[in-house]
SEFIZA-3560 file (N, C-alpha, C; in Angstrom, 3 decimals):
REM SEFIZA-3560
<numar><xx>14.492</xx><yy>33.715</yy><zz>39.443</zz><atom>N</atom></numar>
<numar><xx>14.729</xx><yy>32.607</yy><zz>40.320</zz><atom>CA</atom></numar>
<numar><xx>15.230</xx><yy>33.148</yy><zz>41.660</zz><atom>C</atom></numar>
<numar><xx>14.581</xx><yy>33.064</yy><zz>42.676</zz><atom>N</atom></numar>
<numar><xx>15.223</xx><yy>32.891</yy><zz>43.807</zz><atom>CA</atom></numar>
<numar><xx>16.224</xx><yy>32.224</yy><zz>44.837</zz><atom>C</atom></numar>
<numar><xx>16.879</xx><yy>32.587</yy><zz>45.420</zz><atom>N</atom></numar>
<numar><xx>18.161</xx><yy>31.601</yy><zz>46.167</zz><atom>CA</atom></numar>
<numar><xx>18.236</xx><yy>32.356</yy><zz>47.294</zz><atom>C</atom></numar>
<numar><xx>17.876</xx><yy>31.282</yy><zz>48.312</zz><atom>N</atom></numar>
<numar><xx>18.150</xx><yy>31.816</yy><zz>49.693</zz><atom>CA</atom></numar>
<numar><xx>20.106</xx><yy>32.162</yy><zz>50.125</zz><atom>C</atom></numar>
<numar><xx>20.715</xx><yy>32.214</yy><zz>49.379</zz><atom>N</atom></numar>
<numar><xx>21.935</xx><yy>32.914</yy><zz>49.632</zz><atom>CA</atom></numar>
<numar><xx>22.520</xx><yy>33.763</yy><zz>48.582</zz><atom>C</atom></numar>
<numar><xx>23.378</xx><yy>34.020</yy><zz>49.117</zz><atom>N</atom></numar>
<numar><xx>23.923</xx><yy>35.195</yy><zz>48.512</zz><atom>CA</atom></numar>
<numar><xx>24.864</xx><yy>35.038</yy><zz>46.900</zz><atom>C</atom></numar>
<numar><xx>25.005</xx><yy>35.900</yy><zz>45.885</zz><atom>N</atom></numar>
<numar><xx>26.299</xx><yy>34.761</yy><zz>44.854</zz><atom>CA</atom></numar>
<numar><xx>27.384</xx><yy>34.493</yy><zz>45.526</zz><atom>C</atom></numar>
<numar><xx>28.099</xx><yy>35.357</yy><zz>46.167</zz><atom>N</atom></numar>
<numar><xx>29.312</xx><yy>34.755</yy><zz>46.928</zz><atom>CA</atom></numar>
<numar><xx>29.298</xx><yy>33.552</yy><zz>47.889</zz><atom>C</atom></numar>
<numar><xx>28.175</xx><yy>33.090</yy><zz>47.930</zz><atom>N</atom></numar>
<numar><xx>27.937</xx><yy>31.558</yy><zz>48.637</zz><atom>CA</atom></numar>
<numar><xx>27.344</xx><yy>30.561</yy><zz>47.736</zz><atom>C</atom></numar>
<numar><xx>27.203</xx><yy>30.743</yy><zz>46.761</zz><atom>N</atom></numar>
<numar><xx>26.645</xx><yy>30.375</yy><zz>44.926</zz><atom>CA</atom></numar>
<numar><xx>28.135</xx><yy>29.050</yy><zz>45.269</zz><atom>C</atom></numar>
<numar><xx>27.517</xx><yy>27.751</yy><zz>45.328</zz><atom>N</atom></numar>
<numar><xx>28.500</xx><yy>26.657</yy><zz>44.446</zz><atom>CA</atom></numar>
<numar><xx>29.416</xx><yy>27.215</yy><zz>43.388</zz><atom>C</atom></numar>
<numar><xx>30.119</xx><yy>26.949</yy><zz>43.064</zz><atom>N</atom></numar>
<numar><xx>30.732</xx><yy>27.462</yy><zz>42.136</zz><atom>CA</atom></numar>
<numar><xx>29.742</xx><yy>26.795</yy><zz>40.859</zz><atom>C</atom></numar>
<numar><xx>29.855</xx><yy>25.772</yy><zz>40.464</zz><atom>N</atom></numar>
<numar><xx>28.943</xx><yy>25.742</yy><zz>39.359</zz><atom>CA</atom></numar>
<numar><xx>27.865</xx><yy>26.646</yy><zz>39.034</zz><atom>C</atom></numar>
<numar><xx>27.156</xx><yy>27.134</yy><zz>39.957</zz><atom>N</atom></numar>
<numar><xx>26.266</xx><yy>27.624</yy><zz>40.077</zz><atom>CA</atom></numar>
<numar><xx>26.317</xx><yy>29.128</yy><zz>39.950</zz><atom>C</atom></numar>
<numar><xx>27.517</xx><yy>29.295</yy><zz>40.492</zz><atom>N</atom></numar>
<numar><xx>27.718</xx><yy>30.927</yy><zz>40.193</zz><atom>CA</atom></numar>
<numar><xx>28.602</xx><yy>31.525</yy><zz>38.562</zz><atom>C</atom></numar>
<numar><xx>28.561</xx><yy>30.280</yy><zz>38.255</zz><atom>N</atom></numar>
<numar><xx>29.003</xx><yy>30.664</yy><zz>36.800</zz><atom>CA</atom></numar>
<numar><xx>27.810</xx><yy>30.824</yy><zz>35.776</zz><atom>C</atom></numar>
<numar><xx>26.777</xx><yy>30.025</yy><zz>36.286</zz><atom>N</atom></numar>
<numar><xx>25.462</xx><yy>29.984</yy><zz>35.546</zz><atom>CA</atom></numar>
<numar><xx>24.632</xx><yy>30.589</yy><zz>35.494</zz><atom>C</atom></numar>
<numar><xx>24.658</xx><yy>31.460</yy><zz>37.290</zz><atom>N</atom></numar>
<numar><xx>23.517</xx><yy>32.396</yy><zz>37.330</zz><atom>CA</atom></numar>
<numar><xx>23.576</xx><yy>33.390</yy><zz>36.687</zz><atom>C</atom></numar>
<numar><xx>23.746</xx><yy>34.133</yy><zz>36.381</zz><atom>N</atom></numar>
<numar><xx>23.867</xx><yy>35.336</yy><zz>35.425</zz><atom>CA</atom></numar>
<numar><xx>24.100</xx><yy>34.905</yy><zz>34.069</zz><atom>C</atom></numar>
<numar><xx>23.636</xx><yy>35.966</yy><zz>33.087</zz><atom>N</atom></numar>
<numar><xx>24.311</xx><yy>36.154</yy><zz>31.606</zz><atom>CA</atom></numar>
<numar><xx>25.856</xx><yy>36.014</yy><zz>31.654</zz><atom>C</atom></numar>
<numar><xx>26.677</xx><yy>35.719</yy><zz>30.879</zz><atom>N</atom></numar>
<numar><xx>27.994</xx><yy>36.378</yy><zz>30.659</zz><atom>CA</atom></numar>
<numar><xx>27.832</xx><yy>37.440</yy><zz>29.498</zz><atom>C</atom></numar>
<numar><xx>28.522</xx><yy>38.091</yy><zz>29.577</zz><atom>N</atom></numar>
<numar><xx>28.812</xx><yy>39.619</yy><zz>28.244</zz><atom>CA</atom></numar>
<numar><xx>30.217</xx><yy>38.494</yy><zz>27.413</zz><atom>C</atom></numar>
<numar><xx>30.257</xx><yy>37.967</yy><zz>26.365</zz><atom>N</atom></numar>
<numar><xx>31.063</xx><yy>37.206</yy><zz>25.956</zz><atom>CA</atom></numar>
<numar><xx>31.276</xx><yy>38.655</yy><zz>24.885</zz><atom>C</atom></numar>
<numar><xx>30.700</xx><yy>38.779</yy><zz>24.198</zz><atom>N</atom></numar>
<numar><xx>30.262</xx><yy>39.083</yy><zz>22.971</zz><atom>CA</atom></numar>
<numar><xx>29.842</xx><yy>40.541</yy><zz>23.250</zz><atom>C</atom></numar>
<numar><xx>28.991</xx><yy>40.607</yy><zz>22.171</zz><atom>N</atom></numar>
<numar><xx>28.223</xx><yy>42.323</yy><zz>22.297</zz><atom>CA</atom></numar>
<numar><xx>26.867</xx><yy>41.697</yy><zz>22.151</zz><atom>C</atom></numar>
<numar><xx>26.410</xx><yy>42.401</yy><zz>23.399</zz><atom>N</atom></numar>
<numar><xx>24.555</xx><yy>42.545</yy><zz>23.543</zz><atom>CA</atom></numar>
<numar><xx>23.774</xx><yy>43.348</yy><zz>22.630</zz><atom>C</atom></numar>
<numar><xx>22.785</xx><yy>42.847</yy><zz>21.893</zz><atom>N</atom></numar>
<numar><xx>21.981</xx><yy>43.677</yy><zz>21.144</zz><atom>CA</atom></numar>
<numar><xx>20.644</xx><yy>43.949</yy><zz>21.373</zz><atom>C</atom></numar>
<numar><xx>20.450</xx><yy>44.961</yy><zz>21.650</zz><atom>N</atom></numar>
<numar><xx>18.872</xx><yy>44.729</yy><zz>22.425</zz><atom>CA</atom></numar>
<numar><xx>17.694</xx><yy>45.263</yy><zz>20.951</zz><atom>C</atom></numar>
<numar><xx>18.486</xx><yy>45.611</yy><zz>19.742</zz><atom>N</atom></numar>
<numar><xx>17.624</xx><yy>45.637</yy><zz>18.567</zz><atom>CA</atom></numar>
<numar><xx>17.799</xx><yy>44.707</yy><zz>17.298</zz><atom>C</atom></numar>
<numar><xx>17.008</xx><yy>43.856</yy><zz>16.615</zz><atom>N</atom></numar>
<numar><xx>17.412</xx><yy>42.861</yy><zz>15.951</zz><atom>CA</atom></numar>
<numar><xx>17.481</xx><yy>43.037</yy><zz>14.431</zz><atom>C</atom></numar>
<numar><xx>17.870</xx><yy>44.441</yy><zz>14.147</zz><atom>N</atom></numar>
<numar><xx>17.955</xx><yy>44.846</yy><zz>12.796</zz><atom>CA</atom></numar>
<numar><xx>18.818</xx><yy>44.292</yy><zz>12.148</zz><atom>C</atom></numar>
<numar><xx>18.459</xx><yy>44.412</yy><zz>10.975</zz><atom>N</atom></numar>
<numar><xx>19.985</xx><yy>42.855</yy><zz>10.301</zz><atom>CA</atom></numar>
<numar><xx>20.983</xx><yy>44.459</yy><zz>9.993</zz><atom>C</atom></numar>
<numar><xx>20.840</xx><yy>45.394</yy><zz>9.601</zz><atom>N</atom></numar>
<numar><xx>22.458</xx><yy>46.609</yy><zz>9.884</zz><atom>CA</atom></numar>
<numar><xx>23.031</xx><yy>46.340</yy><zz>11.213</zz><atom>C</atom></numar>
<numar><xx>21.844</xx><yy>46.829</yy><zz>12.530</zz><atom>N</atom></numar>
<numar><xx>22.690</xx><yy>46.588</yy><zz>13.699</zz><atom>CA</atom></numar>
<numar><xx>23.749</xx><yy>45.100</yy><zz>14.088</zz><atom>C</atom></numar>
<numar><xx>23.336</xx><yy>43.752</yy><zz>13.751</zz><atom>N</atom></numar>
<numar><xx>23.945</xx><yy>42.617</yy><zz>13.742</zz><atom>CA</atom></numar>
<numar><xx>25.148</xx><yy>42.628</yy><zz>13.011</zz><atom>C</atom></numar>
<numar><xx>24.753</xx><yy>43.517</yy><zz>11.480</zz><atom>N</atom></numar>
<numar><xx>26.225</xx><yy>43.270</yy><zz>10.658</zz><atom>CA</atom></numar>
<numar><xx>27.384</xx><yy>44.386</yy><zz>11.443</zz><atom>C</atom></numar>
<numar><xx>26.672</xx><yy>45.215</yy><zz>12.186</zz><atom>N</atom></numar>
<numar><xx>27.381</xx><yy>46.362</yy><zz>12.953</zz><atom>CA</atom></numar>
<numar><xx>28.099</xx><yy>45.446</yy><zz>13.915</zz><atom>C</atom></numar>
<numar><xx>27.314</xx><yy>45.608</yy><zz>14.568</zz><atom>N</atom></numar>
<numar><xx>28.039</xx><yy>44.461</yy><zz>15.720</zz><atom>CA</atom></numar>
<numar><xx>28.934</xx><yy>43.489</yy><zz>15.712</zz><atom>C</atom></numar>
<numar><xx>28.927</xx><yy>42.823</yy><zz>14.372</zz><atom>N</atom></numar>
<numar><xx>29.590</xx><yy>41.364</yy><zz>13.614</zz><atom>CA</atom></numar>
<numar><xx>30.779</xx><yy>42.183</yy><zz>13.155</zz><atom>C</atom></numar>
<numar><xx>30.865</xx><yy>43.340</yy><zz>12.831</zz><atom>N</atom></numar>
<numar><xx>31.792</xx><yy>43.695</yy><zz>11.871</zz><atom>CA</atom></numar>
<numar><xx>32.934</xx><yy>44.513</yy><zz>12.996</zz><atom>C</atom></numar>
<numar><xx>32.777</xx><yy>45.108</yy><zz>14.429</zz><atom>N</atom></numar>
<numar><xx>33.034</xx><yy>45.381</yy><zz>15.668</zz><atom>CA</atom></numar>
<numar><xx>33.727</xx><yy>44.246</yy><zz>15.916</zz><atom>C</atom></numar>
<numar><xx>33.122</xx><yy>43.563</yy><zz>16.495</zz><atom>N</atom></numar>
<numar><xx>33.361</xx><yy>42.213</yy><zz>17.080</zz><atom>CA</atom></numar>
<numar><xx>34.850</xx><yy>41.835</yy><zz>16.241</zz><atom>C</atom></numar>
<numar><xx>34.617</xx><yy>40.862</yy><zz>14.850</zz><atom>N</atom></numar>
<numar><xx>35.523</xx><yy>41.176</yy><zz>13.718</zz><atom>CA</atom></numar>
<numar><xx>36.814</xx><yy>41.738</yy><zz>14.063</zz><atom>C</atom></numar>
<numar><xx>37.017</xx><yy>43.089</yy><zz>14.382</zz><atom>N</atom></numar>
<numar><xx>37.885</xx><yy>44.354</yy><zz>14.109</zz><atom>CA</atom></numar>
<numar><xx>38.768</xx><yy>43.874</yy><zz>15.785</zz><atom>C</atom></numar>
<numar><xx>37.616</xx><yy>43.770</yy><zz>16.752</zz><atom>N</atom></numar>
<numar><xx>38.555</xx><yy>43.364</yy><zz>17.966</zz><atom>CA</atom></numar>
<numar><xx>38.900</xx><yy>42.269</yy><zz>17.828</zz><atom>C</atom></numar>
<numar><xx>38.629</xx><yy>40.972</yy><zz>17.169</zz><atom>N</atom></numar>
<numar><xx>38.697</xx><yy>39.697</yy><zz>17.008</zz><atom>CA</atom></numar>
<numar><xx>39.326</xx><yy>39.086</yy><zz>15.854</zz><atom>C</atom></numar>
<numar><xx>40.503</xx><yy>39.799</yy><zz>15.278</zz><atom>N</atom></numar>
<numar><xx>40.833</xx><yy>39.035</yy><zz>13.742</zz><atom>CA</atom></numar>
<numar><xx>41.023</xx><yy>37.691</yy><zz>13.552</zz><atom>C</atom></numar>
<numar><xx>40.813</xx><yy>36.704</yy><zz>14.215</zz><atom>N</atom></numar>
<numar><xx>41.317</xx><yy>35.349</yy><zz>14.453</zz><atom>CA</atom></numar>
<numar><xx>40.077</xx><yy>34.826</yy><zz>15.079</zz><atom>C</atom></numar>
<numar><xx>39.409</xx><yy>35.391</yy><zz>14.941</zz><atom>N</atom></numar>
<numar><xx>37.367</xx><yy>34.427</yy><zz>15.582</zz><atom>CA</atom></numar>
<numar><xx>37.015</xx><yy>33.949</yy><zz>14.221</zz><atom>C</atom></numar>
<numar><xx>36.525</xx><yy>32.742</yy><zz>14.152</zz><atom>N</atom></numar>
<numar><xx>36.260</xx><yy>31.820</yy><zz>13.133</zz><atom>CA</atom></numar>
<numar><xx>34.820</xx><yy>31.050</yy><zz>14.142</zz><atom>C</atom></numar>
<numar><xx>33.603</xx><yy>30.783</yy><zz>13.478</zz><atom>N</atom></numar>
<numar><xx>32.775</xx><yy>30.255</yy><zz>14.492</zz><atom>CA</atom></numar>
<numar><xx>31.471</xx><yy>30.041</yy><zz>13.475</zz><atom>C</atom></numar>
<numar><xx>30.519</xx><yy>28.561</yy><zz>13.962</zz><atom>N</atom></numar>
<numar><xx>29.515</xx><yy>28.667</yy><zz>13.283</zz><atom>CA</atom></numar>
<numar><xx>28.334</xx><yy>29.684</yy><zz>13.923</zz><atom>C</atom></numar>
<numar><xx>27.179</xx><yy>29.407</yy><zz>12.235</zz><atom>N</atom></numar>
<numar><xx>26.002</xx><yy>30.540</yy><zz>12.941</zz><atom>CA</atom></numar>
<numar><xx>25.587</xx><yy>30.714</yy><zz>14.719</zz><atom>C</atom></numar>
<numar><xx>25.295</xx><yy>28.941</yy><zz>15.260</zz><atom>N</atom></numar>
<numar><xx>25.147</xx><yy>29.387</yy><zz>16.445</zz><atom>CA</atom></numar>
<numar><xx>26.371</xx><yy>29.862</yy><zz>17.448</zz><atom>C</atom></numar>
<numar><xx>27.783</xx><yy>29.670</yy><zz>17.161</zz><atom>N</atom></numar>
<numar><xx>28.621</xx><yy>29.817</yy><zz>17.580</zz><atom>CA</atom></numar>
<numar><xx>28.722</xx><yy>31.346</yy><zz>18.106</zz><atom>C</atom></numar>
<numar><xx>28.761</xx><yy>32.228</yy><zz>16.689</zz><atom>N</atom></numar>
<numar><xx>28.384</xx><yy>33.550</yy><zz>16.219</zz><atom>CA</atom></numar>
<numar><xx>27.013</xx><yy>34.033</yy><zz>17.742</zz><atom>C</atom></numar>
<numar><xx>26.237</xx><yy>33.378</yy><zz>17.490</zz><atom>N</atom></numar>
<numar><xx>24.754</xx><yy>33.816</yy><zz>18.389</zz><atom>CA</atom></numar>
<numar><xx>25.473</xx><yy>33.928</yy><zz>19.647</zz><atom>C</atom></numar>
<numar><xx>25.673</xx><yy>33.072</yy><zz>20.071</zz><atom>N</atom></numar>
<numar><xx>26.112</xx><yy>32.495</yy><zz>21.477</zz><atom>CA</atom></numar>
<numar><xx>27.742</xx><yy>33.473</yy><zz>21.833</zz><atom>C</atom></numar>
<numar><xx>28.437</xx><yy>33.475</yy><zz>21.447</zz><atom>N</atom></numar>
<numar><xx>29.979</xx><yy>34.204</yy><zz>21.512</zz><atom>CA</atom></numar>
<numar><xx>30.221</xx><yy>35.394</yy><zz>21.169</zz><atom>C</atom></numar>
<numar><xx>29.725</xx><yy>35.900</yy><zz>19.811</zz><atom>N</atom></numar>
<numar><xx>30.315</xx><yy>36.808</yy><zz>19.677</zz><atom>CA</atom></numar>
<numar><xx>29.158</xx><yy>37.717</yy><zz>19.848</zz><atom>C</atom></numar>
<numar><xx>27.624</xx><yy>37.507</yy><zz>19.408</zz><atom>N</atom></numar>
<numar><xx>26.856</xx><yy>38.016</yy><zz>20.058</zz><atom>CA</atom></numar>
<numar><xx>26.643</xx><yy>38.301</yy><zz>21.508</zz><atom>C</atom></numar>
<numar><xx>26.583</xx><yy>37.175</yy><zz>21.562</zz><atom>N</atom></numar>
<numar><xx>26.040</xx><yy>36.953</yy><zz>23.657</zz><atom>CA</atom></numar>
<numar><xx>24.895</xx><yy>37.289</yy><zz>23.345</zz><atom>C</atom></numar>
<numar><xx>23.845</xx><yy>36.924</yy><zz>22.362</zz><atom>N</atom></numar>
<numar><xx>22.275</xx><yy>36.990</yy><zz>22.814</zz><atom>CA</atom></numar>
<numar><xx>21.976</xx><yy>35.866</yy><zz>21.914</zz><atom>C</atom></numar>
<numar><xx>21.575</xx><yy>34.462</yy><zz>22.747</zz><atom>N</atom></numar>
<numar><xx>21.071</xx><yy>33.250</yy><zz>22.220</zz><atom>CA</atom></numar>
<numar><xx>19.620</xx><yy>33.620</yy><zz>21.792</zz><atom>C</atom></numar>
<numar><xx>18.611</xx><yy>34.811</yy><zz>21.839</zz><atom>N</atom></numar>
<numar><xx>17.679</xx><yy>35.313</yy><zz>21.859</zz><atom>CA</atom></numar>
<numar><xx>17.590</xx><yy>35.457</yy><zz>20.006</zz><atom>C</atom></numar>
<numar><xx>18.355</xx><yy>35.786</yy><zz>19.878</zz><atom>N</atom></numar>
<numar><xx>18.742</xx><yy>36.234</yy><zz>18.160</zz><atom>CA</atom></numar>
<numar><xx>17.839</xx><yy>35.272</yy><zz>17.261</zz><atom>C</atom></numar>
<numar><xx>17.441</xx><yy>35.131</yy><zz>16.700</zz><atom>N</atom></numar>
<numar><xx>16.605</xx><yy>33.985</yy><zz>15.458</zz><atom>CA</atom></numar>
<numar><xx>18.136</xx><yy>33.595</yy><zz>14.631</zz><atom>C</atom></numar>
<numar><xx>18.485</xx><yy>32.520</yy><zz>14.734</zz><atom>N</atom></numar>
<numar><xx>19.682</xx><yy>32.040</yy><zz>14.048</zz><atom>CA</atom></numar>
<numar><xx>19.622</xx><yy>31.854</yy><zz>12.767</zz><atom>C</atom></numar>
<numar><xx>18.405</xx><yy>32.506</yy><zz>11.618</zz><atom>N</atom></numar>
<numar><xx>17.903</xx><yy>33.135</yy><zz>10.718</zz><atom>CA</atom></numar>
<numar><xx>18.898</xx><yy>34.560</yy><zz>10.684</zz><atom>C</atom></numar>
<numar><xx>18.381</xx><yy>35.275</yy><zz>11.238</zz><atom>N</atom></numar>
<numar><xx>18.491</xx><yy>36.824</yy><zz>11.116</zz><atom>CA</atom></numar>
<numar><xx>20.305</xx><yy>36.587</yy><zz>11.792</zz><atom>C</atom></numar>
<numar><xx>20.849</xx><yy>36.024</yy><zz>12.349</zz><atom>N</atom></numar>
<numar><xx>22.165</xx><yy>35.747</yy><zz>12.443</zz><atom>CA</atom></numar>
<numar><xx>22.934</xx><yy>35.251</yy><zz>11.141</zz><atom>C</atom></numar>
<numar><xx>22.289</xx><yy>34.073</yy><zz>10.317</zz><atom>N</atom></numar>
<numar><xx>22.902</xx><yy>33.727</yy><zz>9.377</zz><atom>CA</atom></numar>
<numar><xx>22.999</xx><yy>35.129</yy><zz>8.036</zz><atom>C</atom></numar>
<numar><xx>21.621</xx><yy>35.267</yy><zz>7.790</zz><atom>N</atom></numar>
<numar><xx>21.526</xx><yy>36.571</yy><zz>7.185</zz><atom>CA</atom></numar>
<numar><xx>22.479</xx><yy>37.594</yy><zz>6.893</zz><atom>C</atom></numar>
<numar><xx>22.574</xx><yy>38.106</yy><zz>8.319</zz><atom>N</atom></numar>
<numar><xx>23.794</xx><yy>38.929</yy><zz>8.496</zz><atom>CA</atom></numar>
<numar><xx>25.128</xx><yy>38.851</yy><zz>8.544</zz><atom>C</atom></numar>
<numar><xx>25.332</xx><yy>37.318</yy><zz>8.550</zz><atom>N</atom></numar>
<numar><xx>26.768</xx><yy>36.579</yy><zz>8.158</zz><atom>CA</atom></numar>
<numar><xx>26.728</xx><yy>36.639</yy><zz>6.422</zz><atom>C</atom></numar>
<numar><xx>25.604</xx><yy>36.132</yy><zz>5.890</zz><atom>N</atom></numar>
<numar><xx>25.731</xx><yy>35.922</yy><zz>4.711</zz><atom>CA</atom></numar>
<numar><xx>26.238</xx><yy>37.235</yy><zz>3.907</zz><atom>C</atom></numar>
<numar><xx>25.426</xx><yy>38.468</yy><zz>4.767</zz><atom>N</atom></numar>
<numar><xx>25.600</xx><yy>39.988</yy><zz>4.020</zz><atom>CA</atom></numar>
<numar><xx>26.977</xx><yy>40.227</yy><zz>4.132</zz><atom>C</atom></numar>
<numar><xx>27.726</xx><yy>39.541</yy><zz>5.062</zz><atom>N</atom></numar>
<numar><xx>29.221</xx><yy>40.186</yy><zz>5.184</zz><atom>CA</atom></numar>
<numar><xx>29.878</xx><yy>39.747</yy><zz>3.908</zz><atom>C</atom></numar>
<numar><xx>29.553</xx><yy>38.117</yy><zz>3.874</zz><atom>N</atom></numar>
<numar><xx>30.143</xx><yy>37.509</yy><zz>3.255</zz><atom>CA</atom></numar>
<numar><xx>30.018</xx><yy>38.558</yy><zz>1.661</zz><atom>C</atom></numar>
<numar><xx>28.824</xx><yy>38.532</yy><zz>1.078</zz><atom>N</atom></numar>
<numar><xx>29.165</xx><yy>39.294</yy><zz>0.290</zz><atom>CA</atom></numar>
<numar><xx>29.859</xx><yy>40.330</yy><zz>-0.278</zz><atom>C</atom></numar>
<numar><xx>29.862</xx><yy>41.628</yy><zz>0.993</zz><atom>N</atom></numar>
<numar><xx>30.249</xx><yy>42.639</yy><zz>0.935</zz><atom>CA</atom></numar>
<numar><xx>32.188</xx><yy>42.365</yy><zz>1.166</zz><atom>C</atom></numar>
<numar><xx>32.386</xx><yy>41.041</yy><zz>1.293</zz><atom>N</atom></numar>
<numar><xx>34.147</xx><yy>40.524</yy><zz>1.538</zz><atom>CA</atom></numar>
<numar><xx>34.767</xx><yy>40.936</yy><zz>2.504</zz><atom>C</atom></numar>
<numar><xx>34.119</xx><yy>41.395</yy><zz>3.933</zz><atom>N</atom></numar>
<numar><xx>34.540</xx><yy>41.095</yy><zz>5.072</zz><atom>CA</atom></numar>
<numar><xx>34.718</xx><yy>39.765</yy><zz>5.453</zz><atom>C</atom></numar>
<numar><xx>33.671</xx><yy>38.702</yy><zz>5.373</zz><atom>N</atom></numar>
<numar><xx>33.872</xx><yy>37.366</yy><zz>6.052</zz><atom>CA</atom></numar>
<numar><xx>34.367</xx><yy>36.644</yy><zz>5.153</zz><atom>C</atom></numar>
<numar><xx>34.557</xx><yy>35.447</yy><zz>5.188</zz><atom>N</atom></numar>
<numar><xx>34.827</xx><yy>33.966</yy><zz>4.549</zz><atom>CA</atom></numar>
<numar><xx>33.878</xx><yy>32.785</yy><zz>5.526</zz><atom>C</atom></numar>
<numar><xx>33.453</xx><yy>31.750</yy><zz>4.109</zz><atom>N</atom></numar>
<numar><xx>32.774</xx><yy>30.910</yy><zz>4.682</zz><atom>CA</atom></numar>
<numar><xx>32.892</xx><yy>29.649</yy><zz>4.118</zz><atom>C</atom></numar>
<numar><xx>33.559</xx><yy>28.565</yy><zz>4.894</zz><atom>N</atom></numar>
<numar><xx>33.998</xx><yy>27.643</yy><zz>5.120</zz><atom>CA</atom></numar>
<numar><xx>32.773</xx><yy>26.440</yy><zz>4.776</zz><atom>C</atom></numar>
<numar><xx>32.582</xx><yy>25.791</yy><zz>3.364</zz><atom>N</atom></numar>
<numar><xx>31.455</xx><yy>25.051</yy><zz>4.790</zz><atom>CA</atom></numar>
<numar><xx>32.141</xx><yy>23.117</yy><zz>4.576</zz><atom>C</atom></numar>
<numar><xx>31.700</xx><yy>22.778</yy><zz>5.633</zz><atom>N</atom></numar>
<numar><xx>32.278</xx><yy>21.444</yy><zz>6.079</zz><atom>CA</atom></numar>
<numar><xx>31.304</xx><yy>20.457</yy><zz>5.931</zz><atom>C</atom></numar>
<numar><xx>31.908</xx><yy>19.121</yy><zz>5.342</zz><atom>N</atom></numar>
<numar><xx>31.656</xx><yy>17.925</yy><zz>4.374</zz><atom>CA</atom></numar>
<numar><xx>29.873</xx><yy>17.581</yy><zz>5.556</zz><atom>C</atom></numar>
<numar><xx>29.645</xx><yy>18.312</yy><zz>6.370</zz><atom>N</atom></numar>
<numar><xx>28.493</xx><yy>17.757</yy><zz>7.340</zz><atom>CA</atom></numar>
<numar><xx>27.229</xx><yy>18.411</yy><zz>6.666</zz><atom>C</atom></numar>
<numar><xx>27.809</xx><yy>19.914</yy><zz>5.883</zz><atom>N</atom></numar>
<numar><xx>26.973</xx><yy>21.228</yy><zz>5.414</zz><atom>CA</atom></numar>
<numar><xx>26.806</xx><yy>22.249</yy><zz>6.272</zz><atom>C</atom></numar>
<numar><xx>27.299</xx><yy>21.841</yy><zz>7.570</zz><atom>N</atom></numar>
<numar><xx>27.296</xx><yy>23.066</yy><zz>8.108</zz><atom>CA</atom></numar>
<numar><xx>28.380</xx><yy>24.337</yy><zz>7.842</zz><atom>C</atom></numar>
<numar><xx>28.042</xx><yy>25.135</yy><zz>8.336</zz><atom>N</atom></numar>
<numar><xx>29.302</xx><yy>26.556</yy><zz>8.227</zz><atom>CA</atom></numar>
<numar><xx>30.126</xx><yy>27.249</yy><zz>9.231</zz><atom>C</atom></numar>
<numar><xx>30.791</xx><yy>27.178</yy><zz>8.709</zz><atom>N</atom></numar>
<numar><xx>31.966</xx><yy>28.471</yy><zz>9.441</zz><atom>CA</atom></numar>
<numar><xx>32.352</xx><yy>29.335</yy><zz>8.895</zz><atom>C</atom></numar>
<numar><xx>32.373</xx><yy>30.754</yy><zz>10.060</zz><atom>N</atom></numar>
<numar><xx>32.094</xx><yy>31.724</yy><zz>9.430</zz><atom>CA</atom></numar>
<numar><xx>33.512</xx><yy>32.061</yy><zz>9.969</zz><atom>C</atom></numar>
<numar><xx>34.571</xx><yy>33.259</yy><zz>9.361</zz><atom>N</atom></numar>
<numar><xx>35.984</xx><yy>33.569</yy><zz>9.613</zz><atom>CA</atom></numar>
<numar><xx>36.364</xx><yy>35.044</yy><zz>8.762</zz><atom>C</atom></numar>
<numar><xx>37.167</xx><yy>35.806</yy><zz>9.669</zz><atom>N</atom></numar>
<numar><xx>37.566</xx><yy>37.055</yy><zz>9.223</zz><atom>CA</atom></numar>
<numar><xx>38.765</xx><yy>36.844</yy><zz>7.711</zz><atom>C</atom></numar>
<numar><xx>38.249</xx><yy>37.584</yy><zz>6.539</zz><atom>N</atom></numar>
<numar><xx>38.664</xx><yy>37.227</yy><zz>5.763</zz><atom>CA</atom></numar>
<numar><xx>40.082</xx><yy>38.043</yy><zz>5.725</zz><atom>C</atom></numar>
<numar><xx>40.509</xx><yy>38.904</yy><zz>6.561</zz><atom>N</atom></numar>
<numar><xx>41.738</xx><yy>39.577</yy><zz>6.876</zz><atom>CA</atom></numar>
<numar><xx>42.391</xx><yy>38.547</yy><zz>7.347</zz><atom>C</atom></numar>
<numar><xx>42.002</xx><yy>38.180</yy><zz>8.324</zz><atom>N</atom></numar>
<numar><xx>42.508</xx><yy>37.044</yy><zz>9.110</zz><atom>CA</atom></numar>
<numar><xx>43.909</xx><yy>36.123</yy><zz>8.009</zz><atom>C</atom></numar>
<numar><xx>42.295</xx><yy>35.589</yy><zz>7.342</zz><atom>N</atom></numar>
<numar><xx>43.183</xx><yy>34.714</yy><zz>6.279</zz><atom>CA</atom></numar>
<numar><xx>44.217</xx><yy>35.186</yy><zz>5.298</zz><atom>C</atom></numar>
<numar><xx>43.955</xx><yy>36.574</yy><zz>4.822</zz><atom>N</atom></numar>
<numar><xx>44.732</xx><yy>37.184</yy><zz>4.401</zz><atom>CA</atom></numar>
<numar><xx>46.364</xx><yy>37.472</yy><zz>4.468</zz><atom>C</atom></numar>
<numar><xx>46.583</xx><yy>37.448</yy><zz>5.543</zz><atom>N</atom></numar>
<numar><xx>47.794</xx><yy>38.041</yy><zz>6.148</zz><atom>CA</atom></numar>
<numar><xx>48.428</xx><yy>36.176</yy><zz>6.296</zz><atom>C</atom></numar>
//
């Protein structure tokens, strides 16, 4: 997209939008190890992040690009392996939460 000015003359609305934010960790490969890598990172800096699948995509990822498939997946693998906990709420949806977290 083009804009005849500069970002520092960007509306403010506007200059929050133009770019990506880095919320999360960028993945530029969509292997379900690299995701649980990343998830389990994320996790370790984050003991108190609790969030659904797209929540997860969008935040702690930062790549809405992800198939929210291959996101759940890799939530589900944690869950097994008893890193995560998963919540799910009377709607059926889920939340996903560091099971240290709860621990302590």
């Amino acid at each position: 997209m083009f804009a005849p000015w500069s970002d520092a003359e960007l509306p403010w609305h506007r200059r929050c939008t133009a770019r990506p934010r880095c919320v999360g960790l960028a993945l530029s490969a969509r292997s379900y190890s690299e995701l649980e890598d990343a998830l389990e990172q994320y996790c370790t800096a984050h003991p108190n992040a609790a969030d659904s699948v797209d929540g997860v995509r969008r935040w702690w990822l930062a790549d809405p690009a992800i198939p929210l498939a291959d996101v759940e997946a890799a939530l589900e693998a944690l869950v097994k392996r008893g890193m995560l906990d998963v919540r799910r709420l009377p709607d059926g949806s889920a939340v996903y939460f560091n099971r240290a977290a709860r621990d302590t």
